[in-house]
C-alpha positions as CSV (number, residue, x, y, z in Angstrom):
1,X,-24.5,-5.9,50.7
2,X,-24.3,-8.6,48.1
3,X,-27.0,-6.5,45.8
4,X,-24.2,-3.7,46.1
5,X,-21.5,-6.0,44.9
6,X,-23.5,-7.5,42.1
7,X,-24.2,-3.9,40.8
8,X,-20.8,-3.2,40.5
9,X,-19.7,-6.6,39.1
10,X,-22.4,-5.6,36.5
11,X,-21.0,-2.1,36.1
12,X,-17.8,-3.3,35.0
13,X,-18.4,-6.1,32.3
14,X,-20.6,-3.7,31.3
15,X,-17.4,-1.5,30.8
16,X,-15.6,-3.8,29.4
17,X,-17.7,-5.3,27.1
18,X,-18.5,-1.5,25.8
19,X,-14.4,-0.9,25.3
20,X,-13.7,-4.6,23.6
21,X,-16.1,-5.1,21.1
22,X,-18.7,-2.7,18.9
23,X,-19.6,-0.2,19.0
24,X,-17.0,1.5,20.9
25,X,-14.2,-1.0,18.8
26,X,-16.0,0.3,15.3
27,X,-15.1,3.5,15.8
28,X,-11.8,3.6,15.2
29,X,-12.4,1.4,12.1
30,X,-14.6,3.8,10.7
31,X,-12.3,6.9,10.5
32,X,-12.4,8.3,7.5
33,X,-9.5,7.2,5.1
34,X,-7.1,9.9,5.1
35,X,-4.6,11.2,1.9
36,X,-0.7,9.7,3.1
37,X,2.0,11.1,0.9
38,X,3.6,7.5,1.2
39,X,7.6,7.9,0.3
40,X,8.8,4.3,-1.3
41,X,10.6,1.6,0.5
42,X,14.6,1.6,-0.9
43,X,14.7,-1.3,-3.5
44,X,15.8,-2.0,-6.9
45,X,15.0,0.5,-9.6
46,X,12.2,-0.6,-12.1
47,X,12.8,2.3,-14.9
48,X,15.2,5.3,-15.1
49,X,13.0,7.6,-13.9
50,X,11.1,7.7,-10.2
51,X,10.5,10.5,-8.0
52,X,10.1,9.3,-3.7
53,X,6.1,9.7,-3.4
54,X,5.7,10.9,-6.8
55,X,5.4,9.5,-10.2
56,X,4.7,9.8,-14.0
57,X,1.9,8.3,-15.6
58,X,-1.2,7.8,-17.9
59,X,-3.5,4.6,-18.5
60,X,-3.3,2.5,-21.8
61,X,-7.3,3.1,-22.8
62,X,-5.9,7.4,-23.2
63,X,-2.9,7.1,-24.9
64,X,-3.8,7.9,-28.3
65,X,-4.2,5.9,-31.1
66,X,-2.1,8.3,-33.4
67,X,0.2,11.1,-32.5
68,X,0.7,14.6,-34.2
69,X,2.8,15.5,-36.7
70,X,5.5,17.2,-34.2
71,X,5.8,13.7,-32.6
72,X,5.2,11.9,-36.0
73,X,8.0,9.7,-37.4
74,X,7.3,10.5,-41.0
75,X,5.9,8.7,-44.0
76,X,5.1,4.8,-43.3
77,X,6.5,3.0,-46.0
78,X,4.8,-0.1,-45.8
79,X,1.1,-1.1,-46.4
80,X,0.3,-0.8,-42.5
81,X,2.0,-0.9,-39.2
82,X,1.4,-0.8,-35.7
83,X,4.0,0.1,-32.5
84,X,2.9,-1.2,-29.3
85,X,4.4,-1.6,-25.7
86,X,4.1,-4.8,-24.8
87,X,3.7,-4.9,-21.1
88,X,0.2,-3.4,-21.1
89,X,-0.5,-3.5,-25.3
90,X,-0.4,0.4,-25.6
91,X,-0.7,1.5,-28.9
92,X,2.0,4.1,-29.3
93,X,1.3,4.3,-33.1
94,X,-0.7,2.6,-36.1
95,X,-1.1,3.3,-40.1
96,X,-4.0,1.4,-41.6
97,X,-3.4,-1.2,-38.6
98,X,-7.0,-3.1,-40.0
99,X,-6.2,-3.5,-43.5
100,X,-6.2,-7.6,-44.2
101,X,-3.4,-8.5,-45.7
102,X,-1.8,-12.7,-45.9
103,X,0.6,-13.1,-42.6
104,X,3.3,-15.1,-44.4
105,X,5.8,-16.2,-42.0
106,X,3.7,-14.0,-39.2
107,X,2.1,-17.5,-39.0
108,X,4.2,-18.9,-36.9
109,X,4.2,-17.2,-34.1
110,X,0.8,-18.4,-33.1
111,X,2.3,-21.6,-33.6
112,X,5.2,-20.9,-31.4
113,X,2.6,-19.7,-28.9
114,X,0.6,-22.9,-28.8
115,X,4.0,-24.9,-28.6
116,X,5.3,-23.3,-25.6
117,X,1.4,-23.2,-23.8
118,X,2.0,-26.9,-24.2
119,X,5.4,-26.6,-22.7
120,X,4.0,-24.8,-20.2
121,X,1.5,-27.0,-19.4
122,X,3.2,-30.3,-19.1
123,X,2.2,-31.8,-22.6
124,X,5.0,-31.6,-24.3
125,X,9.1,-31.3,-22.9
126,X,12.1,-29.8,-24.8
127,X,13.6,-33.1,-24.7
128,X,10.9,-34.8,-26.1
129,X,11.9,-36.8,-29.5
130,X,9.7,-35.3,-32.7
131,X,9.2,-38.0,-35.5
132,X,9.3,-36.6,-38.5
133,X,6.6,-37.4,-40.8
134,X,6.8,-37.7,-44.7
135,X,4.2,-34.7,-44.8
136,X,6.6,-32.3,-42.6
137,X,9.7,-33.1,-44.5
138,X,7.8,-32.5,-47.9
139,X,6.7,-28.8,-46.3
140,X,8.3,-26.6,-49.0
141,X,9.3,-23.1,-48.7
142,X,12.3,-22.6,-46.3
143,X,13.4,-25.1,-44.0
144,X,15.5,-26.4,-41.6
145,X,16.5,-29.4,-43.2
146,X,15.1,-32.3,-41.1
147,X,14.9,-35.9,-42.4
148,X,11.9,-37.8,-42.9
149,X,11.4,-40.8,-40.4
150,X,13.9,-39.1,-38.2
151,X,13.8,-38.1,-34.4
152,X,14.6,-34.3,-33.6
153,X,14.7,-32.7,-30.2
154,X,11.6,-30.3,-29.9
155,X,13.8,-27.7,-28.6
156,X,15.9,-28.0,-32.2
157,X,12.5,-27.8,-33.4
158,X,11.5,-24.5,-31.5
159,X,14.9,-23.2,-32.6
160,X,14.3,-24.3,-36.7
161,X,11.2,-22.4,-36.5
162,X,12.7,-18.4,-34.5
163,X,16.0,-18.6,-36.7
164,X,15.5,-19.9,-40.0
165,X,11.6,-20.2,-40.1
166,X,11.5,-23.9,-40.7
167,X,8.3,-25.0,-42.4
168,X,9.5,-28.8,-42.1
169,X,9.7,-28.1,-38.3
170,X,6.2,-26.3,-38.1
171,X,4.7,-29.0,-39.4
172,X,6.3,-31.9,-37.0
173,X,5.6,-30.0,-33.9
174,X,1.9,-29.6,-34.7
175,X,1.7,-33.0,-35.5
176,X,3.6,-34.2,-32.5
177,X,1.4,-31.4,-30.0
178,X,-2.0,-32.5,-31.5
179,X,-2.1,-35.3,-33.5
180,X,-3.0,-33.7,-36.8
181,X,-2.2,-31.1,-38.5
182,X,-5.9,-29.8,-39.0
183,X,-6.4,-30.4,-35.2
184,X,-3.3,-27.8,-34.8
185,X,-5.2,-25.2,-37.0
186,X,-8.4,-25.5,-34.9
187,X,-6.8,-24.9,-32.1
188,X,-4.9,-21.5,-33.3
189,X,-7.8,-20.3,-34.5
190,X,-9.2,-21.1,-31.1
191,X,-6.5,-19.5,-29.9
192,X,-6.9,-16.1,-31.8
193,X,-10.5,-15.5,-31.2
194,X,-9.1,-16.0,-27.1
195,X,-6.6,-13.1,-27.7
196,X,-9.0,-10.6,-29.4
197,X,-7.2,-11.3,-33.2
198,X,-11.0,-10.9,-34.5
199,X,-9.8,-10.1,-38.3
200,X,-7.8,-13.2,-38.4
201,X,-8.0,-16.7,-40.1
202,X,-4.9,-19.3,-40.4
203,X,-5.2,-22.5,-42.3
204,X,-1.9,-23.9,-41.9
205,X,0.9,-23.6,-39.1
206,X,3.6,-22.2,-41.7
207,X,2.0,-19.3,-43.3
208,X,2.3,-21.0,-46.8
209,X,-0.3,-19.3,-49.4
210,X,-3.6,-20.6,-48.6
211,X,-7.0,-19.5,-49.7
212,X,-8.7,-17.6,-46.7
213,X,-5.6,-17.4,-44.9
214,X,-5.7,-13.6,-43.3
215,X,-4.5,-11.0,-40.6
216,X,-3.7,-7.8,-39.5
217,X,-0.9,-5.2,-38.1
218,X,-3.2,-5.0,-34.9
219,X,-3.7,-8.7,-34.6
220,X,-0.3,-9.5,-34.9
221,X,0.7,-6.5,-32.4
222,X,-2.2,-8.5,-30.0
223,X,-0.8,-12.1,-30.6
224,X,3.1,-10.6,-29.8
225,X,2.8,-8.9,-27.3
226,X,0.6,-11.1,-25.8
227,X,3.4,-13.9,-26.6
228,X,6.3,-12.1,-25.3
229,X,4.1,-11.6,-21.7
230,X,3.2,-15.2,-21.6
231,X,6.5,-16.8,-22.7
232,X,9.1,-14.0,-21.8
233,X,12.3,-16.6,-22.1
234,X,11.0,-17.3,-25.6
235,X,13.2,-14.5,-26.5
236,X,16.2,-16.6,-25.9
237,X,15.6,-18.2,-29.3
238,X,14.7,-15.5,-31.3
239,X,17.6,-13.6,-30.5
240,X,20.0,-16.5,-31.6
241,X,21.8,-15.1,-34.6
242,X,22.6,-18.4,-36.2
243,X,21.8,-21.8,-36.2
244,X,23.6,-24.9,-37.5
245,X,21.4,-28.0,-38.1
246,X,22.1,-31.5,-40.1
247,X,25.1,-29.9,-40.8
248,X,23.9,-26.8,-42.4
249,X,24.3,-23.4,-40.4
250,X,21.4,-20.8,-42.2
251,X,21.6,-17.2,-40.3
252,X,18.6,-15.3,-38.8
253,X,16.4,-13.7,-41.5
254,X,15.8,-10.6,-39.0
255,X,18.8,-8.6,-40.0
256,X,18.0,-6.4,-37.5
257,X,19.7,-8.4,-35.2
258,X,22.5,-7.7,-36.5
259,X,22.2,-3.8,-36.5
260,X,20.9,-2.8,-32.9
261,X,21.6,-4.6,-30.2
262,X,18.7,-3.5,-28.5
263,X,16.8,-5.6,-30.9
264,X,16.7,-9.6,-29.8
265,X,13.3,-10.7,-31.9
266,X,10.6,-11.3,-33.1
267,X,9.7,-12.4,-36.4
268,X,9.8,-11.8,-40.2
269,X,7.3,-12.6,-43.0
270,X,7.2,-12.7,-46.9
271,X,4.7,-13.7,-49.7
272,X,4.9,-12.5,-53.2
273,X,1.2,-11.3,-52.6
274,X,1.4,-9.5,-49.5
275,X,5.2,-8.5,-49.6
276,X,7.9,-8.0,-46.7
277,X,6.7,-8.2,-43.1
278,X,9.0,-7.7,-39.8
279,X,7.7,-8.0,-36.6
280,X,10.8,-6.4,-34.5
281,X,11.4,-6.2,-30.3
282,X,13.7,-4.3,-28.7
283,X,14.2,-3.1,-25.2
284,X,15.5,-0.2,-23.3
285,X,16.1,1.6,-20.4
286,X,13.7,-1.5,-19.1
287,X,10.9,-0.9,-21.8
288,X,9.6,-3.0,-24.5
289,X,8.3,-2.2,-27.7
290,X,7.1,-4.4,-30.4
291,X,7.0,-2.9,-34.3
292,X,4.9,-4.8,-37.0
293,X,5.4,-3.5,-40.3
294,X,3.4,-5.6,-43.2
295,X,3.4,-5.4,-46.8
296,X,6.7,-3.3,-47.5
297,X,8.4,-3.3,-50.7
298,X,12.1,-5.2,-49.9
299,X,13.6,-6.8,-46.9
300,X,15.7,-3.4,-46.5
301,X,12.6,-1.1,-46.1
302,X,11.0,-3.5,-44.0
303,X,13.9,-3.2,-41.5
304,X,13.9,0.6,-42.0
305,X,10.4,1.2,-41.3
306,X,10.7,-0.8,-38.7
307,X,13.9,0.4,-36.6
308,X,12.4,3.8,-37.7
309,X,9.5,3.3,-35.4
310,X,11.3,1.2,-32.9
311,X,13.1,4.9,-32.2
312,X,10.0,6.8,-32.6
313,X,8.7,5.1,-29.7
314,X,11.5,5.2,-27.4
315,X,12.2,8.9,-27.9
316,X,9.1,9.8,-27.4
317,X,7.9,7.4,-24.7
318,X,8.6,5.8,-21.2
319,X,7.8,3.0,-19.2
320,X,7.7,3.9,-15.4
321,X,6.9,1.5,-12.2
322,X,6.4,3.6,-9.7
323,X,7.9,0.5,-7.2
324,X,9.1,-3.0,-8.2
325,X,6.6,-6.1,-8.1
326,X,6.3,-7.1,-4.9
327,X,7.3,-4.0,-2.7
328,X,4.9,-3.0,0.3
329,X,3.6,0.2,-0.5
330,X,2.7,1.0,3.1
331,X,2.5,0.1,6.8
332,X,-1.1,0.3,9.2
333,X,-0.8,-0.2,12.6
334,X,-3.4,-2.6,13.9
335,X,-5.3,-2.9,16.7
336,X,-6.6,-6.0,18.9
337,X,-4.8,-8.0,16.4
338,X,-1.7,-10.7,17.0
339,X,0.0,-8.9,15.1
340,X,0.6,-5.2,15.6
341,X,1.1,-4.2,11.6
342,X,0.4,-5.2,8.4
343,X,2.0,-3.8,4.7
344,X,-0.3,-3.2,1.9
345,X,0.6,-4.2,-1.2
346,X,-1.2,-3.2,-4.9
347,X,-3.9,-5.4,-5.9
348,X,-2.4,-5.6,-9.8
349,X,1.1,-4.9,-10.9
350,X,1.3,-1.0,-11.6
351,X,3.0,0.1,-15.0
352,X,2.5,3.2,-16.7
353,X,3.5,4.1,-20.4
354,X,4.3,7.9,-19.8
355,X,4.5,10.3,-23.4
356,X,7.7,12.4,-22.4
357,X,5.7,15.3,-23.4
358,X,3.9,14.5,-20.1
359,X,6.6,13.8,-18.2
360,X,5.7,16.0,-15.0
361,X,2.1,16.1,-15.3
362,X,1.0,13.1,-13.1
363,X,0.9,12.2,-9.8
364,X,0.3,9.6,-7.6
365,X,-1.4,9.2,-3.6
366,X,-2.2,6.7,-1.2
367,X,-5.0,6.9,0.7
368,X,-5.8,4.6,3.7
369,X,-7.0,5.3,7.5
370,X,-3.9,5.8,10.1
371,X,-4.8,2.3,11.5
372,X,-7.0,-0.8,11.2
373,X,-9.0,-3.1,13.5
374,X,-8.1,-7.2,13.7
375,X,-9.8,-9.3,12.4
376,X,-7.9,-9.2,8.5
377,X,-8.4,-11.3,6.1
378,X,-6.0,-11.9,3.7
379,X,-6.1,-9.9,0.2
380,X,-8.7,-7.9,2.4
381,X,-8.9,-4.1,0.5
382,X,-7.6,-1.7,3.2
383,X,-6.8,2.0,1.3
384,X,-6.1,2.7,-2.4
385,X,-3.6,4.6,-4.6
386,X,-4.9,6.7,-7.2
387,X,-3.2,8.2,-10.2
388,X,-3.9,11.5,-11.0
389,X,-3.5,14.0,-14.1
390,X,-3.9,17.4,-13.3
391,X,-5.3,16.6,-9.9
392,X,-8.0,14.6,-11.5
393,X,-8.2,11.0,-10.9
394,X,-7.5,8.6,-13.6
395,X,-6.3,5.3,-12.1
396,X,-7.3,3.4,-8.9
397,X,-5.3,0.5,-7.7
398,X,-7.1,-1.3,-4.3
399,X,-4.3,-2.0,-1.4
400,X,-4.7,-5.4,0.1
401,X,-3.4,-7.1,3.2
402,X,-1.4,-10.4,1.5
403,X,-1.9,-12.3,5.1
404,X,-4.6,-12.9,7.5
405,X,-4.5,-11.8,11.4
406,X,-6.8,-13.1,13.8
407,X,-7.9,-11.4,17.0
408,X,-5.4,-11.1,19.8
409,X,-6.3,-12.7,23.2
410,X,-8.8,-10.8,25.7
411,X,-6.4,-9.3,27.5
412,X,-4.1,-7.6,24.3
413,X,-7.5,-6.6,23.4
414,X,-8.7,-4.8,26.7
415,X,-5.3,-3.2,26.7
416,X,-5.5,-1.7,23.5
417,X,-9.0,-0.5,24.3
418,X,-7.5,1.5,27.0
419,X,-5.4,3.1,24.7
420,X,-7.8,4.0,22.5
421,X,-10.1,5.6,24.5
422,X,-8.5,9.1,23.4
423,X,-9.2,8.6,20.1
424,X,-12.4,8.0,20.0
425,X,-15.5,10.1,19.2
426,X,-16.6,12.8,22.4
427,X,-19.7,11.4,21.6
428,X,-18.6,7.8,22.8
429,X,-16.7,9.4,25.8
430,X,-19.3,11.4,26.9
431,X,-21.4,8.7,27.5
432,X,-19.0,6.4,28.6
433,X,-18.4,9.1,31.6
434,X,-21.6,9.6,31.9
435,X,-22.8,6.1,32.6
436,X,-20.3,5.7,34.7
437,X,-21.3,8.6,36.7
438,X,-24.9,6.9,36.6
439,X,-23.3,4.1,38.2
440,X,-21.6,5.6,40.9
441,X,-24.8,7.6,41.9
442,X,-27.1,4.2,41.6
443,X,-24.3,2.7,44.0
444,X,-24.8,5.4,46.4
445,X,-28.2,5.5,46.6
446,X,-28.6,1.7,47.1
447,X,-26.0,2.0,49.7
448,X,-28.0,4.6,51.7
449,X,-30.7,2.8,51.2
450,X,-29.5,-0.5,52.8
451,X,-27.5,1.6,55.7
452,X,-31.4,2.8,56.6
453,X,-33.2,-0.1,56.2
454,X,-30.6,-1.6,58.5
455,X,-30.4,1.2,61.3
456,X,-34.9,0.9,60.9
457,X,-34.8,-2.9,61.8
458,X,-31.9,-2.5,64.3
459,X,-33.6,-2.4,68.0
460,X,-31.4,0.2,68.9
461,X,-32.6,2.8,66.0
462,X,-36.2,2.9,67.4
């Protein structure tokens, strides 16, 4: 009898073992990913326009270059320019974006950039006291008006520079962020070779005239929008209107402040050689755009060439999120884990610059299987959304679990065998049943077996 009841105990780990773990557990996991029209979760609005499990939108590498002359916004008066949108560096625009032309006052931007990376970084503080050398208040050109052997907040600084494009105040912060001025300039052109600004060369922190001294519409469209990604509250000081220093109020030299309120930076420029430069922001309706016009003839075209393609660009384009940053995108049940769902979230940040003459033309999925299998690990790659044009695939973001879960105990894990038995392949079943049936007959047979051995030995079967 005991060889019966070994054969069964056998029989059923053999059972259970076959419903816990692979391969019987692997085949739900390798169901293949199906298409889920995926409505979004209720939350905040990211751009004007969004359509529940649909949405608008085209990659940055096939927006082109240039537009046609329906969409075009007329004659650029200027010797280039370049509009960009500055969340993903689309170029919405450009007119001889490569010439090389002197960037003036463009200059210091890149110096503003290095200053608040150094912020940013914990080696300098807004309250730290600048000295001010006899070199930075000898800085000609325009200034803020600081005194030599003087202490000045670095925030003042920061704010000499945005609103009045202080040379004096250049020069003291590079002094006080790296010793030297001619360490500062190695580093920004270290700096601009890191951003991709590969037609560039600076030789001082200003943008005084200096032999060698060089950029471009497209490297200045890299280095701001770059800038306004990095340092987004840096906008808070170009947008200032006015400022009032050592007694002395100067007002912002980007009038165009002062006639669209979209407008709240960036940057203007000017050297008898080169001419008037503006480097203009504005935002609406949640999208930035960044103008760079060089080389223009007065500060009054530079501003209209300018605002002129500031409105190009928001008439004829949009900037849609599909969801706001940080929103699950969708839910899995899972199986044998501790916990019994898990929300997948978009590897990147997803952002689309949209032409409005393609407005209805794209369309987005997500595809993932109808469940997963514990173990996850987090930022594990469970399903995908893909952006389509035209039903054709153009953009493929990975969904990822942002949490790990572990296996559940052997008993959650049995269970949710047993309820996964339906789904499984009729391949699996079949022989499931079929071994079991084996089983049963290998049972009986032993059984019969002992009952006949035992009635042969008994004295009363002879």
């Amino acid at each position: 009898m005991h060889r019966i009841f070994v054969a069964l105990t056998l029989g059923v780990l053999w059972i259970i073992l076959a419903v816990s773990f692979p391969p019987f557990s692997e085949g739900v996991e390798k169901e293949p990913p199906r298409k889920m029209r995926v409505k979004l979760m209720p939350g905040k609005k990211a751009a004007k326009d969004r359509t529940p499990g649909k949405t608008v939108s085209v990659e940055a590498s096939e927006l082109p270059k240039g537009v046609g002359i329906e969409a075009s916004p007329g004659q650029i008066d200027a010797r280039s320019a370049m509009i960009v949108e500055t969340s993903t560096g689309s170029v919405l625009l450009e007119y001889k974006a490569d010439e090389v032309i002197e960037p003036a006052s463009f200059t210091k931007v890149l110096t503003l950039y290095l200053v608040f990376e150094g912020l940013q970084q914990g080696k300098a503080r807004l309250s730290d006291e600048v000295w001010i050398s006899e070199a930075a208040w000898r800085t000609g050109g325009s200034k803020m008006f600081v005194g030599v052997g003087t202490k000045v907040p670095l925030e003042e600084l920061i704010k000499g520079i945005t609103v009045v494009s202080g040379n004096d105040a250049c020069t003291a912060l590079a002094e006080h962020l790296y010793g030297s001025v001619d360490s500062f300039v190695n580093a920004m052109n270290s700096k601009a070779k890191e951003l991709g600004m590969n037609r560039s060369q600076f030789m001082n922190p200003h943008g005084l005239p200096a032999e060698g001294q060089v950029t471009t519409a497209r490297d200045m469209a890299t280095l701001g929008s770059a800038y306004l990604r990095k340092f987004p509250d840096a906008i808070r000081y170009h947008s200032l209107r006015e400022y009032t220093y050592n007694n002395i109020t100067q007002h912002n030299r980007n009038h165009l402040l002062f006639k669209d309120p979209s407008v709240d930076g960036l940057k203007t420029g000017y050297v008898a050689a080169a001419g008037y430069h503006l480097s203009a922001t504005a935002q609406r309706d949640g999208m930035r755009l960044l103008a760079v016009v060089m080389g223009a003839a007065s500060p009054g075209s530079r501003e209209r060439e300018a605002l002129k393609l500031l409105n190009f660009g928001f008439r004829h384009y949009t900037f849609v999120q599909p969801f706001p940053p940080g929103q699950p995108i969708a839910t899995l049940k899972v199986w044998k884990g501790e916990k019994d769902d898990v929300s997948l979230y978009p590897q990147e940040t997803v952002g689309f610059l949209i032409p409005q003459s393609q407005h209805n033309a794209l369309k987005w999925e997500v595809r993932a299987p109808g469940d997963v299998t514990a173990p996850i690990g987090e930022n594990q790659a469970l399903g995908e959304m893909v952006f389509l044009l035209s039903d054709s695939p153009k953009k493929t973001i990975l969904l990822i679990s942002t949490e790990e879960i572990p296996r559940a105990g052997f008993f959650k894990r049995l269970w949710h065998s047993v309820l996964q038995i339906h789904r499984l392949d009729w391949r699996w079943v079949a022989g499931l049943f079929g071994s079991l049936a084996i089983l049963i007959l290998v049972t009986i047979v032993i059984y019969n077996r002992h009952s006949i051995l035992k009635r042969s030995r008994s004295p009363y079967g002879r």
